[in-house]
VMD Tcl script that builds the backbone (N, CA, C; Angstrom):
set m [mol new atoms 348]
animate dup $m
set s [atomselect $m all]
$s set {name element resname resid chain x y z} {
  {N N UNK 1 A 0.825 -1.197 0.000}
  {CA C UNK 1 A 0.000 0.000 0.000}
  {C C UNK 1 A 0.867 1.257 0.000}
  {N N UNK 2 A 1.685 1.077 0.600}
  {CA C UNK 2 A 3.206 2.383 0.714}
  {C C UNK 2 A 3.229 2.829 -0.438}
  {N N UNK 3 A 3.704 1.477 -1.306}
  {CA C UNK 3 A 4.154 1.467 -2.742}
  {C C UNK 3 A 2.806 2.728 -3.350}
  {N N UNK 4 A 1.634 2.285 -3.576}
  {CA C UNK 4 A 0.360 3.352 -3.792}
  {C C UNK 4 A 0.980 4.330 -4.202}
  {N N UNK 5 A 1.113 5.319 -2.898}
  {CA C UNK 5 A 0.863 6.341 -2.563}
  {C C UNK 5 A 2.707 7.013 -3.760}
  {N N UNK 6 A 3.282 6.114 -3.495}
  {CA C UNK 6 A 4.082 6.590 -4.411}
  {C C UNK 6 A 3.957 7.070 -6.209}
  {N N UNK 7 A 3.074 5.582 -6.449}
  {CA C UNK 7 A 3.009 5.675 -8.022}
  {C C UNK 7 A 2.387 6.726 -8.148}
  {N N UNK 8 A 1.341 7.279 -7.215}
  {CA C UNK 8 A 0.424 8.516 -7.452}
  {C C UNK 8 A 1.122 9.759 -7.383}
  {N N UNK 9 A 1.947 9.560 -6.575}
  {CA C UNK 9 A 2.633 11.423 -6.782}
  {C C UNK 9 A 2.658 11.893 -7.877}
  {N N UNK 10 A 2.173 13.142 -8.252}
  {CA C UNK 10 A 2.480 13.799 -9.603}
  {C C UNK 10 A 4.200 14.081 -9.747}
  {N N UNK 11 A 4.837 13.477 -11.134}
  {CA C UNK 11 A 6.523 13.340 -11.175}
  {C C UNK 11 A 6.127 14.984 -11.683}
  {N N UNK 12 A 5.493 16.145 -12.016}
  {CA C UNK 12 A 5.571 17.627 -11.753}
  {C C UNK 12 A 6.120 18.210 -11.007}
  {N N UNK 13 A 5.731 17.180 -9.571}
  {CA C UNK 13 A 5.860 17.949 -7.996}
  {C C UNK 13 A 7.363 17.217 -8.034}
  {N N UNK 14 A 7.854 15.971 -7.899}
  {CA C UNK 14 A 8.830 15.663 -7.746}
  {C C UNK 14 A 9.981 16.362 -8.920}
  {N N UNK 15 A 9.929 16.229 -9.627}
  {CA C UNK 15 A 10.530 16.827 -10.616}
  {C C UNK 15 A 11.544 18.514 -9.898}
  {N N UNK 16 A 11.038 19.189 -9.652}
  {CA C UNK 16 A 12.042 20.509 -8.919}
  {C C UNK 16 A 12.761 19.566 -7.939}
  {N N UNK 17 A 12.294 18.591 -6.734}
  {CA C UNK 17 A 13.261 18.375 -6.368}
  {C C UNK 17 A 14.667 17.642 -6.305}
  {N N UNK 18 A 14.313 16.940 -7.619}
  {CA C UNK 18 A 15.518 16.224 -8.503}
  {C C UNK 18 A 16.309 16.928 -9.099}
  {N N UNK 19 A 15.695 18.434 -9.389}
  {CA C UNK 19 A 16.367 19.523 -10.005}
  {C C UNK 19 A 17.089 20.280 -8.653}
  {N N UNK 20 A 16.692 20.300 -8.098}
  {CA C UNK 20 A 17.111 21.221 -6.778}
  {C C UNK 20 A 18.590 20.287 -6.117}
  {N N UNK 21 A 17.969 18.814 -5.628}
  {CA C UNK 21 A 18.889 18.159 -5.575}
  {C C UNK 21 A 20.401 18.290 -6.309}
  {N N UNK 22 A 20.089 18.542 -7.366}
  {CA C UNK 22 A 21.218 18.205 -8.282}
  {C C UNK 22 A 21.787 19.579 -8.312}
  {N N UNK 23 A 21.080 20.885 -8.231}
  {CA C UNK 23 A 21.796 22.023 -8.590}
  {C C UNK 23 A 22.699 22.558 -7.205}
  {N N UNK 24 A 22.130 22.217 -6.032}
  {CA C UNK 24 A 23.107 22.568 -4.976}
  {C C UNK 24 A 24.160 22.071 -5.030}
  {N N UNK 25 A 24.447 20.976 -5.719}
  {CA C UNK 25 A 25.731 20.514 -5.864}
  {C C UNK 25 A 26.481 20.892 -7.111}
  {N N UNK 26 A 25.852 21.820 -7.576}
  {CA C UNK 26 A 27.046 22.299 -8.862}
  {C C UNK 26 A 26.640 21.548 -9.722}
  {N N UNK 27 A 25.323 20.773 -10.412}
  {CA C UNK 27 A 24.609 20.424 -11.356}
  {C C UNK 27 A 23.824 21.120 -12.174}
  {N N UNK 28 A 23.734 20.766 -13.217}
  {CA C UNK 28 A 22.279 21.793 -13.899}
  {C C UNK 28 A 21.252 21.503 -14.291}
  {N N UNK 29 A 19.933 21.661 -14.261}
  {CA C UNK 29 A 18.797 21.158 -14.884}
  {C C UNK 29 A 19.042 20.118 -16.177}
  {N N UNK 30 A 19.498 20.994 -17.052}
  {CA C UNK 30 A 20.161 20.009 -18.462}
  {C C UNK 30 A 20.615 18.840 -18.159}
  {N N UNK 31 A 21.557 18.382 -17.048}
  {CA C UNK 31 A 21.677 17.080 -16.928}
  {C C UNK 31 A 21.239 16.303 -16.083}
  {N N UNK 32 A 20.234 16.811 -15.416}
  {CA C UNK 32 A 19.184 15.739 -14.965}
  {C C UNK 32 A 18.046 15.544 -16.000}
  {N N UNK 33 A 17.762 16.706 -16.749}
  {CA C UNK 33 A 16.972 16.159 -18.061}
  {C C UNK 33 A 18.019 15.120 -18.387}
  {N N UNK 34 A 19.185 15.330 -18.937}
  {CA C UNK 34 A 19.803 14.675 -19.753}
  {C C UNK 34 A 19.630 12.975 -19.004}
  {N N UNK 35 A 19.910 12.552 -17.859}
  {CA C UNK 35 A 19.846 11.662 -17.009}
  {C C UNK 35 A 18.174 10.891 -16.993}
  {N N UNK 36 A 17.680 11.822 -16.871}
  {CA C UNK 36 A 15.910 11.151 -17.037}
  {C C UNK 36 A 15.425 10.762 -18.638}
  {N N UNK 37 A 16.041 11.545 -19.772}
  {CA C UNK 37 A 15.718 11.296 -20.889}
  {C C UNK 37 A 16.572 9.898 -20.986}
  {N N UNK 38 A 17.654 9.556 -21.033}
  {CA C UNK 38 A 18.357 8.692 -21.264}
  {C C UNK 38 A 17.797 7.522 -20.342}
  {N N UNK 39 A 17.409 7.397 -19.465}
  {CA C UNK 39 A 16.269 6.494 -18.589}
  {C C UNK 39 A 14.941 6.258 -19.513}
  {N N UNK 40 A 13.912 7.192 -19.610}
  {CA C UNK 40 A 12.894 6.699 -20.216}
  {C C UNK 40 A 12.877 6.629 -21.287}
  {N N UNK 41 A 13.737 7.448 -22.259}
  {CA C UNK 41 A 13.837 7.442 -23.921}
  {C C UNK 41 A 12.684 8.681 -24.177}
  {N N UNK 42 A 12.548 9.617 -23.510}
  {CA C UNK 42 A 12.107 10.856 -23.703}
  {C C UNK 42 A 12.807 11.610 -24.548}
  {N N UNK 43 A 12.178 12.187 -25.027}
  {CA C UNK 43 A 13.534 13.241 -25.710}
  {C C UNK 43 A 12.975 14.627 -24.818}
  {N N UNK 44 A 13.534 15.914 -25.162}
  {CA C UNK 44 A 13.382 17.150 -24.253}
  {C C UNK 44 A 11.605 17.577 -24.406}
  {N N UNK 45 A 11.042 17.351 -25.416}
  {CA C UNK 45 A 9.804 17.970 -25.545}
  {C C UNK 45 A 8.768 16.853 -24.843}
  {N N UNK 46 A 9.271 15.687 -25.249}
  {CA C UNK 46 A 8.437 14.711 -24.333}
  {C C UNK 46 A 8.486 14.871 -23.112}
  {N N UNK 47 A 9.664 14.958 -22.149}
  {CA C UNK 47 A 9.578 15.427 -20.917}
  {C C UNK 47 A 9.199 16.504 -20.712}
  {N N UNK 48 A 9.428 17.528 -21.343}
  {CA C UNK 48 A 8.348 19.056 -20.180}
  {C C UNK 48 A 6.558 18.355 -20.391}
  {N N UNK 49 A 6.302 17.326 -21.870}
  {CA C UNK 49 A 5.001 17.405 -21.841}
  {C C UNK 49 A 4.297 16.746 -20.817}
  {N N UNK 50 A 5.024 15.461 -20.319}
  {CA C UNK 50 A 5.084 14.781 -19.211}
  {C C UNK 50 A 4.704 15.815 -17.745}
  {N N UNK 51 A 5.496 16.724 -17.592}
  {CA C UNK 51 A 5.759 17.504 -16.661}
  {C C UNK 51 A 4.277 18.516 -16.765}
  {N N UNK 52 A 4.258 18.887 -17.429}
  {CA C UNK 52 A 3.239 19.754 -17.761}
  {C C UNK 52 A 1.555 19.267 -18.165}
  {N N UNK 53 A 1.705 17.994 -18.330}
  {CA C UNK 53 A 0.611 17.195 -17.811}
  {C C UNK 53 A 0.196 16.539 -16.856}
  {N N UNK 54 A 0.692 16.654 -15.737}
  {CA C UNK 54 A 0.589 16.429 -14.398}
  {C C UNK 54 A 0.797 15.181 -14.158}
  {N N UNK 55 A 1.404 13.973 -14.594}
  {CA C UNK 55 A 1.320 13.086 -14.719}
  {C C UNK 55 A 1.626 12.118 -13.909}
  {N N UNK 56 A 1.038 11.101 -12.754}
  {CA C UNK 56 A 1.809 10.459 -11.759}
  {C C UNK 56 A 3.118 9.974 -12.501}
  {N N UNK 57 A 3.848 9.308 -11.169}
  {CA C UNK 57 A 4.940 8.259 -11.449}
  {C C UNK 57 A 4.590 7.185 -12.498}
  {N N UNK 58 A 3.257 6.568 -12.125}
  {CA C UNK 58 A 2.889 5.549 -12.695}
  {C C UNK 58 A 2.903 5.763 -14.468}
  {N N UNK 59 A 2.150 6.408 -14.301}
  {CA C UNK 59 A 2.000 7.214 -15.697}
  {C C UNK 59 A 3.184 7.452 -16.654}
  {N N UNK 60 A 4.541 8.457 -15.684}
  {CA C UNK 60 A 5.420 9.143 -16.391}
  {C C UNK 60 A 6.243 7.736 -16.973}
  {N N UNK 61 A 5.999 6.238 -16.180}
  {CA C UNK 61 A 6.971 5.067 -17.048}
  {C C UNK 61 A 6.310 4.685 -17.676}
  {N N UNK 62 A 4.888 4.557 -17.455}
  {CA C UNK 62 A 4.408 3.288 -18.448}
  {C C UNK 62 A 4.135 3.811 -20.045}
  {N N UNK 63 A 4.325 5.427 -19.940}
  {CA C UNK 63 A 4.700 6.173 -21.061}
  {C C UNK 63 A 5.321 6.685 -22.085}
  {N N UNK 64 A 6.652 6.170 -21.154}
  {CA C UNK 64 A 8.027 6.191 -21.705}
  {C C UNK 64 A 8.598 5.450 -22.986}
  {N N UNK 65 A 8.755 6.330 -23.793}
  {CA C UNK 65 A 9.088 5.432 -24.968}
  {C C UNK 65 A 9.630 4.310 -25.085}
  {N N UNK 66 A 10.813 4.409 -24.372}
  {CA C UNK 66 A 11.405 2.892 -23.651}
  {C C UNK 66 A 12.533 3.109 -23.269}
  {N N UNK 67 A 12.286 2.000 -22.228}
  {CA C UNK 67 A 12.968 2.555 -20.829}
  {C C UNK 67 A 14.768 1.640 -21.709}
  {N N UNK 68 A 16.138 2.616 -21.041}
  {CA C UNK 68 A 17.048 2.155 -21.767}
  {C C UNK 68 A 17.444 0.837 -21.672}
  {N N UNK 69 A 18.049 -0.039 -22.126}
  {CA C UNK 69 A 18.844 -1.597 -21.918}
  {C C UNK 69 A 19.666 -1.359 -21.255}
  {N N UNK 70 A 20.479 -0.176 -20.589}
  {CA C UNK 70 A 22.042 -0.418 -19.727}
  {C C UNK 70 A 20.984 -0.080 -18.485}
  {N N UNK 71 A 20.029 0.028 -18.352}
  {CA C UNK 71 A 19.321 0.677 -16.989}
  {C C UNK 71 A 19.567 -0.754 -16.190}
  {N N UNK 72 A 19.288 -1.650 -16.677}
  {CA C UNK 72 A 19.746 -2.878 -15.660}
  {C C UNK 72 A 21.479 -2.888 -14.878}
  {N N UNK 73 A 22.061 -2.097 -15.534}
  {CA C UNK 73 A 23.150 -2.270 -15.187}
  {C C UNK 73 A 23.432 -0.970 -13.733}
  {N N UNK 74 A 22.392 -0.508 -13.458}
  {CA C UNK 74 A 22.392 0.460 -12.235}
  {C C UNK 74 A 22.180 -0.100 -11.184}
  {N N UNK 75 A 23.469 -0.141 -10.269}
  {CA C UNK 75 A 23.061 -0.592 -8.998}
  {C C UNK 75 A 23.850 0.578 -8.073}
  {N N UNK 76 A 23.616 -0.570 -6.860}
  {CA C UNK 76 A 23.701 0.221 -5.469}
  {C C UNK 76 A 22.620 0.834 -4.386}
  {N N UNK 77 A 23.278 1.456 -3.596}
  {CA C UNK 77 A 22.201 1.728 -2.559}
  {C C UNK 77 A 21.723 3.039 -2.934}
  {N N UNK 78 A 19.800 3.212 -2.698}
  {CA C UNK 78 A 19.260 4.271 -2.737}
  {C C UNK 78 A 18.390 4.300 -1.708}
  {N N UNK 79 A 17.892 5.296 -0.702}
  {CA C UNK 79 A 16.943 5.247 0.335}
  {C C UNK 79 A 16.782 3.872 1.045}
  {N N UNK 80 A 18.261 3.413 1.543}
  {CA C UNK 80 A 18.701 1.774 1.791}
  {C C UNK 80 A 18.152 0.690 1.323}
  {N N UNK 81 A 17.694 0.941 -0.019}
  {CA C UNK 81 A 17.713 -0.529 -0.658}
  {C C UNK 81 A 18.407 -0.968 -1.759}
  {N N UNK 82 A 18.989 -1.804 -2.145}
  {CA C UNK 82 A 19.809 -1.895 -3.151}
  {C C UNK 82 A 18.773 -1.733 -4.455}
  {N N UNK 83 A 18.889 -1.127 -5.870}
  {CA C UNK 83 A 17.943 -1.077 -6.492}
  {C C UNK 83 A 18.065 -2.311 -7.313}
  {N N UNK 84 A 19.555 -3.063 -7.343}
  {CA C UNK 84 A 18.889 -4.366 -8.364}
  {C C UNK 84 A 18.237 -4.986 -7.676}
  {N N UNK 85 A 18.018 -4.995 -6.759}
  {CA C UNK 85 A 17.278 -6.606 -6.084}
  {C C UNK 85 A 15.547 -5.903 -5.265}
  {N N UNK 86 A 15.200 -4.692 -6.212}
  {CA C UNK 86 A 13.871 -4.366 -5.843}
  {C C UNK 86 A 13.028 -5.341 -6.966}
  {N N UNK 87 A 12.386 -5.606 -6.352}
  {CA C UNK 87 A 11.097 -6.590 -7.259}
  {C C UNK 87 A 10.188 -6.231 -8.009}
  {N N UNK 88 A 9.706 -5.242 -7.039}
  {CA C UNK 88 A 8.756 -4.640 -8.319}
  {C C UNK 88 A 9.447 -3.880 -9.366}
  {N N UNK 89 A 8.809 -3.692 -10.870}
  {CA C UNK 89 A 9.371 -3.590 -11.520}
  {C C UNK 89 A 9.086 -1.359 -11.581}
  {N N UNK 90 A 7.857 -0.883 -11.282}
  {CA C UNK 90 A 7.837 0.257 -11.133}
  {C C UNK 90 A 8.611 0.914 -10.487}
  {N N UNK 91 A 8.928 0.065 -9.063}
  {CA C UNK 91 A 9.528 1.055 -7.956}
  {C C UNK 91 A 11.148 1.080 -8.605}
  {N N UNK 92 A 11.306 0.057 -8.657}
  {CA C UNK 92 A 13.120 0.018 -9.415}
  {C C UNK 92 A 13.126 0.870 -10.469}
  {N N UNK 93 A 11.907 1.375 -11.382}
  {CA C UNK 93 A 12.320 2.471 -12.076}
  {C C UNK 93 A 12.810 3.505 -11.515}
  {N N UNK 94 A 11.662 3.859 -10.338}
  {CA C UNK 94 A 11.715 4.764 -9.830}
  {C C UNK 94 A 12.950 5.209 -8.950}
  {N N UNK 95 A 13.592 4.211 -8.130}
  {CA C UNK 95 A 14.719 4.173 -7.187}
  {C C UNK 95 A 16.291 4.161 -8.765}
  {N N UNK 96 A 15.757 3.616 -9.754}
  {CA C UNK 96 A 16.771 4.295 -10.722}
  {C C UNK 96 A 16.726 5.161 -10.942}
  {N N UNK 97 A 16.090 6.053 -11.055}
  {CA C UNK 97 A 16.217 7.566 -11.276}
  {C C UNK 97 A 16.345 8.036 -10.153}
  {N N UNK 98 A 16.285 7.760 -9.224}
  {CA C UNK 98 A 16.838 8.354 -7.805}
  {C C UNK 98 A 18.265 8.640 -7.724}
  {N N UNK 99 A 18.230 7.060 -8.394}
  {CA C UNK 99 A 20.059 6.281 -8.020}
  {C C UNK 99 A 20.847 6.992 -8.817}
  {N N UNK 100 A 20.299 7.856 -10.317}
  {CA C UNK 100 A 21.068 8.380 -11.668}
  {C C UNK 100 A 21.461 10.183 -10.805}
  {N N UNK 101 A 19.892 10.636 -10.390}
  {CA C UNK 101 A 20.055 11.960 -10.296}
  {C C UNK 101 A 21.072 11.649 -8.610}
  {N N UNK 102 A 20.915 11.180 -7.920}
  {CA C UNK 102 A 22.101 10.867 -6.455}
  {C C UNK 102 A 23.379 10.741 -7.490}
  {N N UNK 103 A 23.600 9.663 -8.386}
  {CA C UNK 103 A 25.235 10.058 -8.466}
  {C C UNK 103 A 25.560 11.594 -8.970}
  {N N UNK 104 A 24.676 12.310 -9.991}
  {CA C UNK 104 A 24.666 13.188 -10.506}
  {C C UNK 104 A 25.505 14.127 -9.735}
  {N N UNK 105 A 24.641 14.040 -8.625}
  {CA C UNK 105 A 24.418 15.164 -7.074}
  {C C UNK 105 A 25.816 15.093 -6.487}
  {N N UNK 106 A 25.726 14.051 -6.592}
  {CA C UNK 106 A 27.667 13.379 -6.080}
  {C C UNK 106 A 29.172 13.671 -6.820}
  {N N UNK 107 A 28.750 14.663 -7.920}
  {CA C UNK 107 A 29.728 14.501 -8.748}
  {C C UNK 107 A 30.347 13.630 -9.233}
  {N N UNK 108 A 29.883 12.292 -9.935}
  {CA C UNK 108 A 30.334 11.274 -10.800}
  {C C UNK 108 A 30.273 12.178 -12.332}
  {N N UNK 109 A 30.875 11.323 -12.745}
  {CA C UNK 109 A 31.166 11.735 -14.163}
  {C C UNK 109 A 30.011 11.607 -15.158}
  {N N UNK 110 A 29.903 11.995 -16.215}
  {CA C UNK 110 A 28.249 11.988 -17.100}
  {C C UNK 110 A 28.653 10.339 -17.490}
  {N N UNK 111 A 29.682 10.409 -18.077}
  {CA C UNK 111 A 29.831 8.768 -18.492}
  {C C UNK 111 A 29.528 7.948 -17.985}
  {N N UNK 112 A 29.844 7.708 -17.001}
  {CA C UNK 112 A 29.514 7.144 -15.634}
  {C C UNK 112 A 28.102 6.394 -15.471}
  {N N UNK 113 A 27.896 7.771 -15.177}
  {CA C UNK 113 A 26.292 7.749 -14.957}
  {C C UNK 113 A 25.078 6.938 -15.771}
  {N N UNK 114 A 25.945 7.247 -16.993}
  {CA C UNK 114 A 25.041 7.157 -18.264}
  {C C UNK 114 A 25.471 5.328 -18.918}
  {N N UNK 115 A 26.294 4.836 -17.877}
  {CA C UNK 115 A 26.471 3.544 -18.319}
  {C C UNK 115 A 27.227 3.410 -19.557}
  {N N UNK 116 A 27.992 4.244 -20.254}
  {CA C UNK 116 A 28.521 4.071 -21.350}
  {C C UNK 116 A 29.535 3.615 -21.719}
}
mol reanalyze $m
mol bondsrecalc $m
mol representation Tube
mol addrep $m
């Protein structure tokens, strides 16, 4: 039921604070777009439309043009759970894009990040 209340958040509202996250650390909007597009296969106009349609979590993946092939290759710890070994398949989206915009925040490298 936890899970719920998550898929429902509008990713609008979350969205500044992935941006916020990332800019106190000497990040810029552009590459957390850049980081979320490369996750869902958005390109820039698809994501503000996303954004600007209020769209839950649930919504903003199952929308996604498609989600990338190296995204399996993201691990580690996010909000203490490791994200390969989350089960459901929504929330591990979701704790991947946590896990992309956290290294971001951390100063890892774009390469890096981006699995390349």
């Amino acid at each position: 039921m936890k899970n719920e209340r998550v898929y429902k958040m509008a990713f609008s509202s979350v969205y500044p604070l992935l941006v916020r996250k990332a800019e106190r650390k000497g990040r810029t909007k552009l590459e957390v777009d850049t980081v979320i597009c490369w996750l869902t296969g958005y390109d820039a106009s698809g994501l503000q439309a996303q954004i600007e349609k209020n769209v839950d979590y649930e919504t903003f993946f199952s929308e996604a043009p498609q989600l990338n092939p190296n995204a399996a290759k993201i691990s580690g710890v996010i909000c203490g759970y490791r994200v390969e070994a989350i089960e459901d398949p929504l929330m591990q989206k979701i704790r991947w894009l946590d896990k992309l915009v956290d290294e971001l925040a951390k100063g890892r490298k774009m390469e890096k990040i981006l699995r390349s």
